[in-house]
PAZA-635336 format. One record per residue: residue number from 1; residue in three letters; x, y, z of N, C-alpha, C in turn. Coordinates in Angstrom, 2 decimals. Example, Ala and Ser with C-alpha at 12.3 -4.5 7.8 and 13.67 -1.06 7.14 Angstrom:
BEGIN
 resi resn     npx     npy     npz    capx    capy    capz     cpx     cpy     cpz
    1  ALA   13.19   -5.69    7.80   12.30   -4.50    7.80   13.20   -3.30    7.80
    2  SER   12.85   -2.25    7.08   13.67   -1.06    7.14   12.90    0.03    7.87
***
This chain:
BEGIN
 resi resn     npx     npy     npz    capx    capy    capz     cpx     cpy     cpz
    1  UNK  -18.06   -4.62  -16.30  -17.15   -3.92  -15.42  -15.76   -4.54  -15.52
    2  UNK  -14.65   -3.60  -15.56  -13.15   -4.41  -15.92  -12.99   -4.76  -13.96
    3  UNK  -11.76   -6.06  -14.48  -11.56   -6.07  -13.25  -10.92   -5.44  -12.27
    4  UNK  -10.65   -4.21  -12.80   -9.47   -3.51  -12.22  -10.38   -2.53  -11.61
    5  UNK  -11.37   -2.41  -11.42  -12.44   -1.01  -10.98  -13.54   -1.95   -9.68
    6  UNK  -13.08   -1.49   -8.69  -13.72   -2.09   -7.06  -14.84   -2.41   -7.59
    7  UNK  -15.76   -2.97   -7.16  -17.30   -3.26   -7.11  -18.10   -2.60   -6.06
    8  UNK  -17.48   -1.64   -5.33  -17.98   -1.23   -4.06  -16.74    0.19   -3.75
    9  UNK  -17.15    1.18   -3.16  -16.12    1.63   -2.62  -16.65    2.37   -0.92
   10  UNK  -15.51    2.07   -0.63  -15.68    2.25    1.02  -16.71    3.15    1.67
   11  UNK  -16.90    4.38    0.91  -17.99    5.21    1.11  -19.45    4.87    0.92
   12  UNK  -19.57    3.74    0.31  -20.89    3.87   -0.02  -20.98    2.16    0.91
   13  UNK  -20.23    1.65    1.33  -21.11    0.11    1.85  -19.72   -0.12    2.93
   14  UNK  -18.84    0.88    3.84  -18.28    0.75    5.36  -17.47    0.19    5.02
   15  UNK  -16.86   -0.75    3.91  -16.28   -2.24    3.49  -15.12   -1.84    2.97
   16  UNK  -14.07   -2.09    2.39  -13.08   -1.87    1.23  -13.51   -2.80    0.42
   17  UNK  -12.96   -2.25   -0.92  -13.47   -2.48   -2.21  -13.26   -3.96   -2.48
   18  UNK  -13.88   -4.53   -3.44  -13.89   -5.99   -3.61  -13.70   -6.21   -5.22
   19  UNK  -12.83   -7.05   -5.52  -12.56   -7.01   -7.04  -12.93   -8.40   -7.78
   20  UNK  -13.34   -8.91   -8.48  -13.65   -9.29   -9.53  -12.76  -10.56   -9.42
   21  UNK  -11.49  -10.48   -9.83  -10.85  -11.55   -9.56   -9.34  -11.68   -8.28
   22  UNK   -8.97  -12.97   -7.94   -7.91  -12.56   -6.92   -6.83  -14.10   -7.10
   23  UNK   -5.23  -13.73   -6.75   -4.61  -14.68   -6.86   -3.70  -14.75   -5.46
   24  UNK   -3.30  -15.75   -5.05   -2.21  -15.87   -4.16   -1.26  -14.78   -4.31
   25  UNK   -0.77  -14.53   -3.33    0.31  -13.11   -3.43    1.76  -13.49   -3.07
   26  UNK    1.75  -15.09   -2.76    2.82  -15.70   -2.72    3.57  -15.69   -1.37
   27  UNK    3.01  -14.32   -0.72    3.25  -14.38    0.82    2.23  -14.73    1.70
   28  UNK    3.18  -15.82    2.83    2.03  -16.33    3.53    0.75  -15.13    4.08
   29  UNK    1.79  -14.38    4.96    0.86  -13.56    5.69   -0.03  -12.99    5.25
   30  UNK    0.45  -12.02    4.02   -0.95  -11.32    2.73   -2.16  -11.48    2.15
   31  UNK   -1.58  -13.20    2.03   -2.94  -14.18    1.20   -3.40  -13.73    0.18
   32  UNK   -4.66  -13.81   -0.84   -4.89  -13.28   -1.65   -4.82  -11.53   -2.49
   33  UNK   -4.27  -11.30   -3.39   -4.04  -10.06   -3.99   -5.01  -10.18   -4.98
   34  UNK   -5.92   -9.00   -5.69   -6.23   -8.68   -6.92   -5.73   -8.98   -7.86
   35  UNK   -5.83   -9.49   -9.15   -5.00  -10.25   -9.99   -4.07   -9.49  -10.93
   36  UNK   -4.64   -8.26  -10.99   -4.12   -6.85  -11.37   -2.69   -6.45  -10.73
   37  UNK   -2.59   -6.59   -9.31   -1.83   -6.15   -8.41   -0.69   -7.00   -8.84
   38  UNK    0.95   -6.35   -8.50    1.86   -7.13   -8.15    2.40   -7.03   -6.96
   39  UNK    3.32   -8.03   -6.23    4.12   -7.74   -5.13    5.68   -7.74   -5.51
   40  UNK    6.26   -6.35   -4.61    7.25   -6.43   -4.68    8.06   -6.11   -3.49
   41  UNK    9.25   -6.42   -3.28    9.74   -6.00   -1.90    9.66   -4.63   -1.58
   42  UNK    9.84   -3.86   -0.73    9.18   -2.64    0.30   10.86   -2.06   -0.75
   43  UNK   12.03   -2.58    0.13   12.98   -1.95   -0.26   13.27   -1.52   -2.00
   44  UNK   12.67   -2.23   -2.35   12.15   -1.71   -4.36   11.94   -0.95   -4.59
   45  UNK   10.92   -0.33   -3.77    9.42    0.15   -3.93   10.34    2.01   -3.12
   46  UNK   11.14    1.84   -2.67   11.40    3.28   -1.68   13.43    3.21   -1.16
   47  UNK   13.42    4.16   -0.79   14.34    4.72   -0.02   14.22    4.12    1.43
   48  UNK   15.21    3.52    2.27   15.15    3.38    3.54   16.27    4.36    3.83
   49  UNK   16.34    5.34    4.79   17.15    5.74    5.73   17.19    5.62    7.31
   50  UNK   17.80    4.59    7.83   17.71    4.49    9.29   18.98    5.39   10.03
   51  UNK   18.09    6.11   10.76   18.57    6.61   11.74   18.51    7.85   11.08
   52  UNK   18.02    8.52   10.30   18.37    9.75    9.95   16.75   10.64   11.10
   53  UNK   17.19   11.13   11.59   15.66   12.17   12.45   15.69   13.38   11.07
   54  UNK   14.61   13.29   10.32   13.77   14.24    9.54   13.18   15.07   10.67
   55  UNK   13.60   16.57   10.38   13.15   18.26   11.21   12.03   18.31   11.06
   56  UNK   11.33   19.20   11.83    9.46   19.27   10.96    9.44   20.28   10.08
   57  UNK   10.48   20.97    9.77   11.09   21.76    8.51   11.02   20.72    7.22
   58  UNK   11.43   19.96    7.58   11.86   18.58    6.14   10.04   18.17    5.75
   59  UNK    9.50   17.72    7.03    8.26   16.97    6.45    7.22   18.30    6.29
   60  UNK    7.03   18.03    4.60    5.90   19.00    3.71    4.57   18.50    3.63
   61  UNK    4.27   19.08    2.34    2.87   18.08    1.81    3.75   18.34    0.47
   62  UNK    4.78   18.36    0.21    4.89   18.10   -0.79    6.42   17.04   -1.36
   63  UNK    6.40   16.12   -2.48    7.41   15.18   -2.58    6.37   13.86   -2.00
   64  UNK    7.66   13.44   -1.70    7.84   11.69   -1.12    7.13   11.98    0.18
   65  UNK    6.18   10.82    0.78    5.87   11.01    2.19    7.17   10.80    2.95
   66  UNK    7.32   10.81    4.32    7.96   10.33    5.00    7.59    9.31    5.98
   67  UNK    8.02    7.97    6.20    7.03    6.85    6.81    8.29    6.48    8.00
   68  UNK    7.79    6.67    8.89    8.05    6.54   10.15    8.58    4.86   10.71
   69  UNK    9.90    4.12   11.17    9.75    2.72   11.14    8.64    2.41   12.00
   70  UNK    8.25    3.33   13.03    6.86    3.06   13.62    6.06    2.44   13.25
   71  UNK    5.74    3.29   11.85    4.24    2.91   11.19    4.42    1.98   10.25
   72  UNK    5.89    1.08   10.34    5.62   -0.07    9.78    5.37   -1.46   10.40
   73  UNK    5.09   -1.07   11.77    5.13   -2.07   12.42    3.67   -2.46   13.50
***
């Protein structure tokens, strides 16, 4: 089995998946990552717009999600 393919997946054993190998993620809080995985800052990774109120016209199912600062916290 490569290490990049869970050993388990959530449906079949309640759990999230478990991988094969794992390394420090370099952030305290995170702790171990999959060795596969990288970390990178959030702001890299996306668009921040603060303060803009998205219509419920704007949010689709389709494109970019839209993530709420709510739900990053």
């Amino acid at each position: 089995m490569s290490t990049t393919e869970p050993v388990d997946t959530l449906e079949t054993t309640g759990a999230y998946s478990k991988y094969d190998e794992y390394e420090e993620s370099g952030v305290e809080w995170l702790g171990e990552i999959p060795t596969h995985w990288e970390t990178i800052r959030l702001n890299w990774a996306a668009d921040y717009i603060n303060g803009y109120m998205f219509s419920p016209d704007e949010r689709g199912d389709e494109g970019l999600p839209i993530i709420r600062i709510a739900q990053l916290t």
